[in-house]
C-alpha positions in Angstrom: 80.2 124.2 129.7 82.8 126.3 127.9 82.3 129.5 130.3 83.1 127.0 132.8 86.0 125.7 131.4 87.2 129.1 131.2 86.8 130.0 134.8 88.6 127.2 136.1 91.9 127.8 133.4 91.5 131.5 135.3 92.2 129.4 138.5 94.4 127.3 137.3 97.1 130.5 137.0 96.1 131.8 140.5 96.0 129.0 142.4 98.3 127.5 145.0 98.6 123.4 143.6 100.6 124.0 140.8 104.2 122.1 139.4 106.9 122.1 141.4 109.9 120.3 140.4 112.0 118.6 142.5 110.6 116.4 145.3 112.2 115.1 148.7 114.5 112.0 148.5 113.0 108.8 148.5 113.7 105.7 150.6 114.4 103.7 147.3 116.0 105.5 143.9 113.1 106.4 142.1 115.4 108.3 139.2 117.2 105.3 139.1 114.3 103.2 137.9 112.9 105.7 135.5 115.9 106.4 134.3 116.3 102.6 133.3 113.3 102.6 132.2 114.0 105.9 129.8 116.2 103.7 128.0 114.3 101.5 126.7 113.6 101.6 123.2 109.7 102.1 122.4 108.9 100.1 119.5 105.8 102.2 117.8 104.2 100.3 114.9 105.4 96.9 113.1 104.5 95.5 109.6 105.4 92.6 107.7 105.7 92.7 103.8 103.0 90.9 102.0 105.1 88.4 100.7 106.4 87.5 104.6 109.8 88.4 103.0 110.8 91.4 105.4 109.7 93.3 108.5 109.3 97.1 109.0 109.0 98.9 112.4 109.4 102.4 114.0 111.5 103.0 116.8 111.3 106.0 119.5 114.4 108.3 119.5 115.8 109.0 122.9 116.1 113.0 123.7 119.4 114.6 124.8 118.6 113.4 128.5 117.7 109.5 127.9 114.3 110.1 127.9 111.6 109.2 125.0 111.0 111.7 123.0 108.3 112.4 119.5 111.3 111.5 117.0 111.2 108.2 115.9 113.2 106.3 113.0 111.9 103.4 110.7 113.9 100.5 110.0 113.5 97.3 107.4 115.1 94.1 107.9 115.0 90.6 105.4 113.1 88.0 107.9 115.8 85.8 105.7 119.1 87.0 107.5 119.7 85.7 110.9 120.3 87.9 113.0 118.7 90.5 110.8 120.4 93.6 109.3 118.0 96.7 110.0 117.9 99.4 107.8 116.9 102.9 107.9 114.5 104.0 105.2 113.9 107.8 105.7 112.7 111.1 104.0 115.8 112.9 105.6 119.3 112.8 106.2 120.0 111.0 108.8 118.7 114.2 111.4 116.2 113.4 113.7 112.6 113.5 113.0 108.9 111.8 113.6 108.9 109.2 110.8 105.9 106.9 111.2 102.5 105.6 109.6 104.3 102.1 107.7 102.6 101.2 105.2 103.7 98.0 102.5 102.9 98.4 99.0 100.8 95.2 97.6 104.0 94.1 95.5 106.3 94.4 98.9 108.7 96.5 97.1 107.9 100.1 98.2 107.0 101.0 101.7 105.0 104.3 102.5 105.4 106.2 105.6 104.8 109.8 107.1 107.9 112.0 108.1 108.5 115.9 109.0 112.1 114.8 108.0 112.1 117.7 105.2 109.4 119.8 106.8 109.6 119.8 111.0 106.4 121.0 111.7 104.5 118.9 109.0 104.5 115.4 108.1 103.9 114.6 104.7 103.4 111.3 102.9 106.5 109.5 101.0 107.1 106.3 99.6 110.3 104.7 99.0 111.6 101.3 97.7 112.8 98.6 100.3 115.7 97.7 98.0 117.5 101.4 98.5 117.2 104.7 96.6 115.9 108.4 98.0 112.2 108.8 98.9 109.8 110.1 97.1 107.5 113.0 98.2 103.9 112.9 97.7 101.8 115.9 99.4 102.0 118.9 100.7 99.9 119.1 102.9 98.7 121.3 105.7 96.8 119.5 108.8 97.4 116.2 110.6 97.5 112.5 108.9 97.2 109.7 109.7 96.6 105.3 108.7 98.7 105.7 105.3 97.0 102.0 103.4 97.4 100.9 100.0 95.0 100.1 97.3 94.7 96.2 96.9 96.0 97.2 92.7 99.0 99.2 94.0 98.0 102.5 92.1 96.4 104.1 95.0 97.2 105.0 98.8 94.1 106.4 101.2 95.5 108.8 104.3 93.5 110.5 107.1 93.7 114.2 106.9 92.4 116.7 109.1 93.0 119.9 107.6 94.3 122.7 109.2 94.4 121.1 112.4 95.0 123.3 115.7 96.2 120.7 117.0 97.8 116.8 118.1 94.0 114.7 117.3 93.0 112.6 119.7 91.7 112.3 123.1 94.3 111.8 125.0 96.6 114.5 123.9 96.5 118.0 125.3 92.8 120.1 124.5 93.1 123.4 122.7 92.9 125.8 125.7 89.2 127.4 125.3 88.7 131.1 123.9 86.6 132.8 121.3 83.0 131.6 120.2 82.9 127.8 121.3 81.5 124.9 119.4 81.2 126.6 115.6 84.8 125.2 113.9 85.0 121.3 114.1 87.7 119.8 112.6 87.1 116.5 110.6 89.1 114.1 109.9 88.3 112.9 106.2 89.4 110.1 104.0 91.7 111.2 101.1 93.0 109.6 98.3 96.8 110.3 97.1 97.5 108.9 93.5 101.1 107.1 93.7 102.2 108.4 90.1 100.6 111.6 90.0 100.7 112.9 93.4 97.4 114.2 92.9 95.3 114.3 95.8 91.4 113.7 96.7 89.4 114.4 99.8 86.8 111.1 99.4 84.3 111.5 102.5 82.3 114.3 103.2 83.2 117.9 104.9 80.7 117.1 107.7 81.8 113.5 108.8 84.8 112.6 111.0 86.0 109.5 109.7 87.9 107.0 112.4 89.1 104.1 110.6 89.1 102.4 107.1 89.5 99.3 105.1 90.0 99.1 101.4 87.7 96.5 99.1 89.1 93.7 97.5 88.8 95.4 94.3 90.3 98.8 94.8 86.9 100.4 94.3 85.5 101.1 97.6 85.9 101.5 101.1 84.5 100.7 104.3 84.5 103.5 107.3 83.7 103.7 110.4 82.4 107.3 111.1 80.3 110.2 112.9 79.2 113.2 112.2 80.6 116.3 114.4 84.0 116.4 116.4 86.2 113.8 116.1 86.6 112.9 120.2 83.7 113.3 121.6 81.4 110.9 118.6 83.6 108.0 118.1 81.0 106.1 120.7 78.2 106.7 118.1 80.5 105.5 114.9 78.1 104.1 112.4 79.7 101.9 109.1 79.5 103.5 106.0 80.8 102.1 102.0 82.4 105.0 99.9 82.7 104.9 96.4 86.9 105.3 95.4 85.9 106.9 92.1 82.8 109.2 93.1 83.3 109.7 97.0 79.4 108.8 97.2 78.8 107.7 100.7 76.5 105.0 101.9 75.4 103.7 105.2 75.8 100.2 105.9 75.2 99.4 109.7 74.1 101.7 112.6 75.4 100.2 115.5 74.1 100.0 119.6 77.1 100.2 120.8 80.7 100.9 119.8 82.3 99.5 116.4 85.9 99.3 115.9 88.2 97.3 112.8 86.2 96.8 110.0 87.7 94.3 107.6 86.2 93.7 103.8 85.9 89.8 103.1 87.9 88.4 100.4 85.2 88.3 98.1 84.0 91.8 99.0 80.5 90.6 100.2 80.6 91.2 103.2 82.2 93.0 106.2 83.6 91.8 109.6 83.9 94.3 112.5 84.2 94.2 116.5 81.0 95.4 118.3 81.1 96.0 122.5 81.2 98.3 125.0 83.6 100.1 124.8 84.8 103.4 127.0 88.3 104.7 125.0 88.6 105.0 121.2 92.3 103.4 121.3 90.8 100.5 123.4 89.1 97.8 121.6 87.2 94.7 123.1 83.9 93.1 122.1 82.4 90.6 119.7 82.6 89.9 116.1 79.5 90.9 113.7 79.7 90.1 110.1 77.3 92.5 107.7 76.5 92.3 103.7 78.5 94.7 101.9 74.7 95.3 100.2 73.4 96.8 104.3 71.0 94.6 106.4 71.0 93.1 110.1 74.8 92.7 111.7 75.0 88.9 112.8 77.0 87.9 116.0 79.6 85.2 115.3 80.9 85.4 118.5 77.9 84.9 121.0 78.8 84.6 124.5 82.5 84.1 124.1 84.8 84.2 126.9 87.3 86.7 125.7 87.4 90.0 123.8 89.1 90.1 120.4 90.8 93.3 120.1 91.6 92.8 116.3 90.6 90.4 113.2 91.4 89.9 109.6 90.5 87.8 107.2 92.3 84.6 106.3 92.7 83.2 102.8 89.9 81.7 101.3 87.1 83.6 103.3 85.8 81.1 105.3 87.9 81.9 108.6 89.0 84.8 110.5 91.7 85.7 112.3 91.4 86.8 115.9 93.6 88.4 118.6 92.2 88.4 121.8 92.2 89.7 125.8 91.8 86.5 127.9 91.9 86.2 131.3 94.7 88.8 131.9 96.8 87.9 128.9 97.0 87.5 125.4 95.6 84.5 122.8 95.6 84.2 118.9 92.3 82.5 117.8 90.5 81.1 114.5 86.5 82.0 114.1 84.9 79.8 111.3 82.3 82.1 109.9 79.8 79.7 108.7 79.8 76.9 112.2 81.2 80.2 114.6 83.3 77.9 116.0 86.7 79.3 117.8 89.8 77.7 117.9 92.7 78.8 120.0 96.2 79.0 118.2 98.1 80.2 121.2 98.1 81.9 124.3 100.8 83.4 126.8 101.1 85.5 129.8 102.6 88.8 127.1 101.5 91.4 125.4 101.2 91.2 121.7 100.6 94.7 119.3 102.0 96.3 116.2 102.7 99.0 118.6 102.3 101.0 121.8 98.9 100.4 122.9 97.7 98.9 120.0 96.8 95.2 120.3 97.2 93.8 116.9 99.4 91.7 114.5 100.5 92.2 111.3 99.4 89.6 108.6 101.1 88.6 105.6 99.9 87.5 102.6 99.6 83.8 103.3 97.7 83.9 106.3 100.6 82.3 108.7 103.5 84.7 108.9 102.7 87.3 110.7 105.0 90.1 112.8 104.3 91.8 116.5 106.0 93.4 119.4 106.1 91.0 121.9 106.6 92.1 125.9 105.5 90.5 129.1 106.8 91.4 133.0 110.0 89.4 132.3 111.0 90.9 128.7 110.9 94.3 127.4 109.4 95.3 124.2 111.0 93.5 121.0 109.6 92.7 117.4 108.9 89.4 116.7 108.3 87.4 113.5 107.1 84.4 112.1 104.5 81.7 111.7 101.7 82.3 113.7 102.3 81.4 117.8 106.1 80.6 116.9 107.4 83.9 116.6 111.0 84.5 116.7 112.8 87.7 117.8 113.6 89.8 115.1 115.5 92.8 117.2 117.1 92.6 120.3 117.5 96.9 121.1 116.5 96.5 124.7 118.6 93.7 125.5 120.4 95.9 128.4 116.9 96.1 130.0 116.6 94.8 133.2 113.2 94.4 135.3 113.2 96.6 138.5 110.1 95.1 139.9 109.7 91.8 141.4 107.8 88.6 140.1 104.2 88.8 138.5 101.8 85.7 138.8 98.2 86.0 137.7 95.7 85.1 140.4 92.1 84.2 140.8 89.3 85.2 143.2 85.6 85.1 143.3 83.5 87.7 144.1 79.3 88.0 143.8 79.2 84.9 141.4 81.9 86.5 139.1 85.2 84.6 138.7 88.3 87.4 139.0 91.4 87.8 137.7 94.5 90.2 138.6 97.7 90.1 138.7 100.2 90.4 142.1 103.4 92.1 141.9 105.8 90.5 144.3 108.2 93.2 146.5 111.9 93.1 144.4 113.8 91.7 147.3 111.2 89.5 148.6 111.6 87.3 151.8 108.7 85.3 152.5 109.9 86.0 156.5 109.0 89.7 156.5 105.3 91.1 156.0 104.9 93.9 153.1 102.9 96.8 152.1 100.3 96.3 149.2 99.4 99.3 147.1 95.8 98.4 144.8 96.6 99.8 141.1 93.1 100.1 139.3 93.5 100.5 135.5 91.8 103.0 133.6 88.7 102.3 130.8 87.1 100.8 132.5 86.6 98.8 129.4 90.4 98.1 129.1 92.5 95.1 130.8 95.4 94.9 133.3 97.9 92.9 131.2 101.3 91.7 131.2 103.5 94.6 129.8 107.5 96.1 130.4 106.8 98.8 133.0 106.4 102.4 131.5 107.8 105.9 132.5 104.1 107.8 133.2 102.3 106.8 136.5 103.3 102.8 135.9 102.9 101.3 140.0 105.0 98.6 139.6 107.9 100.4 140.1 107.0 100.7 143.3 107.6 97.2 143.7 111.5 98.3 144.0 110.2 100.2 147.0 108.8 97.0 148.7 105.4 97.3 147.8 103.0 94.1 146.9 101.0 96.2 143.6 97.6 94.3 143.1 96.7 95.2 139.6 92.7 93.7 139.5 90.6 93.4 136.2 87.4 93.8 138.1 83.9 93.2 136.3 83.7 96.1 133.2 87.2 94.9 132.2 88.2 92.9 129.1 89.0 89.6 129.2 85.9 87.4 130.2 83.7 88.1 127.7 81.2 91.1 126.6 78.6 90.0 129.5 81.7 90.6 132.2 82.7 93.9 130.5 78.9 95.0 130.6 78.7 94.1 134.3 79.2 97.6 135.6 76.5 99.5 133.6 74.7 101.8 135.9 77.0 100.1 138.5 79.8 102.2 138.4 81.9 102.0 142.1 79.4 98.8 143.3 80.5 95.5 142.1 83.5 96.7 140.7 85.1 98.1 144.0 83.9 95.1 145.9 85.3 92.7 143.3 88.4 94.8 144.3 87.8 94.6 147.8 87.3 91.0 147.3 91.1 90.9 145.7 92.4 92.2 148.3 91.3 90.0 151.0 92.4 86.9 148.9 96.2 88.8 149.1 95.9 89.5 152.7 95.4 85.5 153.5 97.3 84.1 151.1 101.0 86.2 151.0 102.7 88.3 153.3 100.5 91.5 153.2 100.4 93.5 156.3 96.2 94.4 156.1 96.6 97.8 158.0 99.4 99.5 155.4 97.1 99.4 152.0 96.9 101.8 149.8 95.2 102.3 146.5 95.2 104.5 143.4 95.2 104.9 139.3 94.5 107.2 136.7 91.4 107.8 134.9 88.7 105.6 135.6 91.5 104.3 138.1 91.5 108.1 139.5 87.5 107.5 139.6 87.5 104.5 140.9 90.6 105.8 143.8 88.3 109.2 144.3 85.1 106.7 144.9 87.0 104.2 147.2 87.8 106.2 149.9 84.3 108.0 149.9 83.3 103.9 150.5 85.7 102.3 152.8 88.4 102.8 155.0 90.6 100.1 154.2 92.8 102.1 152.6 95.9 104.3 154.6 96.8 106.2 151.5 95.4 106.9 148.0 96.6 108.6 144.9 94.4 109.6 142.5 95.6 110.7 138.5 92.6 112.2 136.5 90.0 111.5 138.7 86.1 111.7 138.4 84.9 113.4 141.4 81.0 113.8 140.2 79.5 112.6 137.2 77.1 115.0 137.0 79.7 118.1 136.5 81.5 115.8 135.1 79.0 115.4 131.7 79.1 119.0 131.3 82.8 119.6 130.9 84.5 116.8 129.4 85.2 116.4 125.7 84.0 113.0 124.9 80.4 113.1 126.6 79.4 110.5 124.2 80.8 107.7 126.0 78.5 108.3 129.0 75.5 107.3 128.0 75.6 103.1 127.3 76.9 103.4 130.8 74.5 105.3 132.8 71.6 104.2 130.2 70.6 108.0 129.7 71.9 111.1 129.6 72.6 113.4 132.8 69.8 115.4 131.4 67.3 112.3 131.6 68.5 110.6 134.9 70.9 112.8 137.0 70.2 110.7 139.8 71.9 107.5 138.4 74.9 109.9 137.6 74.6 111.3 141.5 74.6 107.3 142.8 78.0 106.7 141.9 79.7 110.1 142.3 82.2 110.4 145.1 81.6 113.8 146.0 77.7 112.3 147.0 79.6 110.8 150.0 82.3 112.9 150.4 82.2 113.7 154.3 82.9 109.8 154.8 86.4 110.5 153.4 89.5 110.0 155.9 92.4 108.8 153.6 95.4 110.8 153.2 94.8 111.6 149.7 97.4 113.0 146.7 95.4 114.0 143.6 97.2 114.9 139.8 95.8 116.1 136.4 97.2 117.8 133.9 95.5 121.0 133.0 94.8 120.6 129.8 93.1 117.2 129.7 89.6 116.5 128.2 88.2 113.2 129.3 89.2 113.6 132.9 89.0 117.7 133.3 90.6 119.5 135.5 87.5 121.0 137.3 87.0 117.0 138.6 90.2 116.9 140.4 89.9 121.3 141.8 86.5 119.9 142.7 87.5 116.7 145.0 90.7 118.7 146.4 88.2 121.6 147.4 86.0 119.3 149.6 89.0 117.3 151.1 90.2 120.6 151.7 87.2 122.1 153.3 86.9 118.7 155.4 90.3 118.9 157.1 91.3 115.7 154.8 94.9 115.5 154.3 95.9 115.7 150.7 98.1 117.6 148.2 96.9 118.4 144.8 99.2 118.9 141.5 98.5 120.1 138.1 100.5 119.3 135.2 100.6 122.5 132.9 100.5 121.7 129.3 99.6 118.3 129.5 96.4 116.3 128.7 94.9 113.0 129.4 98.3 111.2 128.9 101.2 112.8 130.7 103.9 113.6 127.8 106.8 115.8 129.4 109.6 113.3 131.0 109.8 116.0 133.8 106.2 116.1 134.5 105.9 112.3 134.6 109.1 112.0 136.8 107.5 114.1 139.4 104.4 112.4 139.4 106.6 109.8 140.2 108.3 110.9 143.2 105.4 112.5 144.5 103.8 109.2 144.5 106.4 107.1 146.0 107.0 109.9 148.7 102.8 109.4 149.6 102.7 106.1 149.9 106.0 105.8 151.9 105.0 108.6 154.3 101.5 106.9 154.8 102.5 103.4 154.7 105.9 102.7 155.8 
C-alpha cells in the first residue's frame, strides 16, 4: 500500500493536472459570493457556565485578505446583560493566535482553554478566571491536545495529548506525505491528567491505545473512554468502551461494540453509562441509537429501538431518570427527552436550522439545571450566531454576522418516494427566480454517506448553493444510508452502495422535473467524498446527467481498500473485507462500468488526502482519458480530505461554476 502511495506522490510532481490559479470569468461573480461569504464570522465551539450565568464561545479570525483563517479568539459574556458585553479572555496580548478547547470549571468561575498565544507553534493548556486577571499556564507540552474537561470536584482537568505529534490529528486534515519504513511509529492519542494547583501532569491510558473521547464519573474517580488500539484514524470504527481508574490509570473494558460508538455520558449516580451506537462512516459524524451499559460491564440495552431519527448527542438530565437528546430528523434539527426506564421520547422542539456547539459538531451545551442550555444556531435564512437559553426558546446572544446576506435563493424541504422508502431533500430555488422561465438543476450528493443534508449558512469550500446565484435549481437529497429516518434507513445501503441510493436520487430528480421549472435535458450532478463516489458511480449508470463534478472521488473500491487511511470503516458496509469478498467491492465500483461513461466530467482532490486518496481520482481521470471522455482533473497540493487554503477552495470554486455553465447553459 505504502510503495503505492509513493509512486503516485512521484506522479503527482510530473504530471500535467496540477493547480493553476486563476480561472476564466464567470457568467455570475463567483468572488463576489465567496468573498461575502469570507466574512462571515465562524463561530467554533460554545459553552455555557454551570450555573447558566454566562456564555463562552470561540470565534474564527479573518486573515489579512477577508478570508478564515486558524486564529481564533474566545470571548465570555453575562447571559444577564441585554445585549451582552463579550469579553476577551486570552493567554496573550491581544496578538492573534489559535485559542480554543473552552472548558468551565464546576464552580463557573475559571474557564480553561488551549492557546499558542505565548508559544505559536504549540498550544498549551491555561486557565483563567471569568471575572478578569492574567491566565494561568499549566503545561508544557510537546504534541497535539485536545477536549480540555474538568473533574466534577474542581481539582482536576483531563486533556488529550498526542505526543510528539507530526502532525494536525484527524482524518480530514492533510496525511504526512509517505517515506521511510511504513507502519512502525503510531501516534496515540492518550488521556492525561493536569493537576490545577500543581501543574503536575499524568498520562492515565496506556502507550498502545488511542483514546477518542471521554467522560468524567460523578465522583472524580474514574473515567469512561471510548478507544482502539493502533492508529488513531484508521480504528475509530472498531472503538470499544473502556473505565479508567483517575488514581491508578488501570484500564478496564466495559462494552465491545458491532458497530460504531460515539458520546459516552456517566449517569448521575455513576452506575451506568449512556452512549450512541450506529453505523456510522466519519468519526466527526455521529447518528445512531442510544444503549445504556452498567458501569460494572454486561450486555448494552437499546433504549431507542426503531426510532425515527438519529441523536447526534445526549446527556444526562438531573435526577437520572431522563436523557437529553439532540437529534437529525427528516432534514433538520429536534431536541428530544428519552425516559430510561419506559424508553419513551418526547419531542421538545424542532426547526428547519442547524444546532451545534460548533462547526460541524451537532451538540448543545447544558447547564447545570438541565434547562439552560447554549448553541450556534444557523439555517438557509440566518448565518451562524450563538444562542442561549431555556431549552427550544433560545435567544440570540451575538449578532457578529449581522451584515450577512444569503446569495442563494429560497430552500423548502421536499418529499419523494422511492422503492418503499419515504425521501427527503432539500430544493434550492435559482436567486432571481421567475416562475415564467425554465432553469438548470445541478444534484449535490453529500458526503458520509452516514451524514445528512441539513439546513446550514453556505460555506467557502465546494458549498453548491452558491451556484444558486448562477441560476441553478441545487437538489441536495438525503437518499437511504443518510441520517435522519432512523438506524434501519441509514443501514439501507449496506452492500448496496450506488443501487438504491442513486435511484432514490434518480427518483428526486424526477419529482423536481414535474413539479418546478426544471429544464430535464440541462442536469448536472456532483459532491465530494462519498458525494465524489457517488458522482464517479452516476455517470458509469445513467446518462441523465450533461455535466458532473466529482471532489474526492471513489473510483474502485477494491484499490480503494488498499490505499486509504481509515480502512476500518469498510467493512460494516461491504460485510467483509476486500480480502474475503472482492467481488461485493467490484459490484459497486465505477471503474467496473467505466466504458458506459459519456458525461463531461471535472474531477478534484487534494494530494495529500487519506480517506479519498489521490490514486482514486489519477485512476478515474486515466480511464476517461483513455476513453475520449471529456474531463479536466485538478489536484490540490498540500491539502487533505477537507480543502483548507482560501486560494485552493476559490478555485475549486470557479472551476466548478465555469463546468457546469459551459455544459449546461
Amino acid at each position: 500500500m505504502e510503495v503505492r502511495r509513493v509512486t503516485w506522490a512521484l506522479l503527482l510532481a510530473l504530471t500535467l493536472p496540477v493547480f493553476v490559479s486563476g480561472a476564466s470569468p464567470q457568467q455570475f461573480d463567483v468572488d463576489a459570493v465567496l468573498n461575502s461569504l469570507s466574512a462571515v464570522h465562524e463561530i467554533r465551539e460554545v459553552a455555557i457556565s454551570p450555573n447558566g450565568r454566562w456564555v463562552a464561545w470561540v470565534e474564527g479570525l479573518q486573515a489579512a485578505d477577508g478570508s478564515a483563517s486558524s486564529n481564533s479568539s474566545i470571548f465570555v459574556a453575562s447571559l444577564a446583560s441585554t445585549p451582552a458585553s463579550p469579553r476577551r479572555i486570552t493567554a496573550g496580548q491581544g496578538e492573534a493566535a489559535e485559542e480554543r478547547g473552552i472548558a468551565w470549571s464546576p464552580d463557573s468561575r475559571t474557564l480553561a482553554f488551549l492557546s499558542n498565544a505565548q508559544t505559536p507553534s504549540q498550544a498549551q493548556l491555561y486557565v483563567a478566571a471569568v471575572d478578569g486577571g492574567a491566565a494561568k499556564k499549566l503545561t508544557a507540552l510537546t504534541g497535539a491536545l485536545d477536549a480540555p474537561g474538568w473533574s466534577p470536584d474542581g481539582k482536576t482537568l483531563a486533556v488529550l495529548f498526542i505526543e510528539n505529534a507530526p502532525r494536525v490529528p484527524g482524518p480530514m486534515e492533510p496525511m504526512t506525505p509517505p517515506a521511510g519504513e511504513i507502519g512502525r511509529q503510531v501516534f496515540e492519542q492518550r488521556l492525561t491528567t493536569v493537576d490545577v494547583a500543581t501543574g503536575s501532569v499524568r498520562q492515565l491510558s496506556p502507550p498502545d491505545l488511542y483514546v477518542y473521547e471521554y467522560d468524567w464519573s460523578p465522583a472524580s474517580d474514574r473515567f469512561v473512554i471510548t478507544a482502539a488500539h493502533g492508529a488513531g484514524d484508521g480504528n475509530w470504527y472498531i472503538a470499544e468502551l473502556y473505565t479508567v481508574q483517575a488514581a491508578s490509570g488501570e484500564i478496564k473494558p466495559l462494552f465491545k461494540p458491532s458497530y460504531q460508538i460515539a458520546v459516552p455520558r456517566w449517569s448521575p449516580d455513576g452506575k451506568s453509562v449512556a452512549f450512541i451506537g450506529g453505523l456510522m462512516s466519519d468519526e466527526s459524524s455521529i447518528g445512531g441509537e442510544v444503549y445504556l451499559v452498567s458501569a460494572a460491564g454486561g450486555e448494552a440495552r437499546d433504549l431507542t429501538p426503531g426510532i425515527q431519527a438519529s441523536p447526534s448527542w445526549l446527556t444526562w438530565l438531573p435526577g437520572g431518570d431522563k436523557v437529553l437528546l439532540l437529534e437529525n430528523l427528516d432534514g433538520a434539527s429536534a431536541v428530544a427527552t428519552l425516559d430510561v426506564a419506559t424508553r419513551n421520547t418526547a419531542q421538545i422542539w424542532k426547526g428547519p436550522v442547524t444546532l451545534a456547539v460548533g462547526s460541524g459538531v451537532y451538540s448543545l451545551s447544558l447547564a447545570r439545571d438541565g434547562k439552560t442550555s447554549a448553541l450556534v444556531c444557523e439555517s438557509f435564512d440566518k448565518p451562524p450566531e450563538v444562542w442561549a437559553g431555556p431549552l427550544g426558546a433560545w435567544k440570540p446572544v451575538t449578532d457578529v454576522n449581522r451584515q450577512a446576506h444569503a446569495s442563494w435563493g429560497k430552500a423548502e424541504s421536499i418529499h419523494w418516494s422511492n422503492g418503499g422508502y419515504a425521501v427527503q431533500g432539500w430544493l434550492i430555488y435559482p436567486r432571481a427566480y421567475d416562475p415564467s422561465r425554465r432553469y438548470p438543476l445541478i444534484v449535490s450528493v453529500h458526503g458520509g454517506p452516514s451524514v445528512m443534508a441539513r439546513p446550514a449558512w453556505a460555506g467557502t469550500f465546494f458549498d453548491l448553493n452558491v451556484l444558486s446565484a448562477d441560476g441553478y435549481f441545487i437538489l441536495r437529497p438525503n437518499p437511504r444510508g443518510s441520517y435522519g429516518q432512523g438506524e434501519a434507513f441509514t443501514r439501507a445501503n449496506v452492500k448496496d452502495f450506488g443501487y438504491g441510493d442513486l435511484q432514490d436520487i434518480l427518483a428526486g430528480v424526477d419529482f423536481v422535473v414535474k413539479n418546478y421549472p426544471v429544464d430535464d435535458n440541462r442536469v448536472g450532478i456532483g459532491g465530494w467524498s462519498y458525494g465524489g463516489f457517488m458522482t464517479m458511480w452516476a455517470v458509469t449508470q445513467t446518462h441523465r446527467f450533461h455535466a458532473a463534478v466529482s471532489g474526492a472521488g471513489i473510483a474502485n473500491w477494491q484499490s480503494y481498500y488498499g490505499e486509504n487511511d481509515i480502512d476500518q470503516w469498510l467493512i460494516p458496509f461491504f460485510g467483509a473485507s476486500v480480502y474475503d469478498d472482492p467481488a461485493v467491492y467490484a459490484k459497486s465500483s465505477p471503474i467496473t462500468f467505466i466504458k458506459n461513461v459519456k458525461t463531461p466530467t471535472l474531477i478534484l482532490v487534494g494530494d495529500r488526502d487519506g480517506e479519498c486518496p489521490t490514486p482514486q481520482s489519477f485512476e478515474f481521470w486515466h480511464a476517461l482519458t483513455d476513453l475520449g471522455v471529456e474531463n479536466r482533473f485538478v489536484v490540490y497540493p498540500n491539502e487533505g480530505h477537507t480543502v483548507h487554503s482560501p486560494e485552493h477552495q476559490r478555485d475549486i470554486m470557479r472551476r466548478t461554476a465555469e463546468w457546469y455553465d459551459q455544459h449546461l447553459k
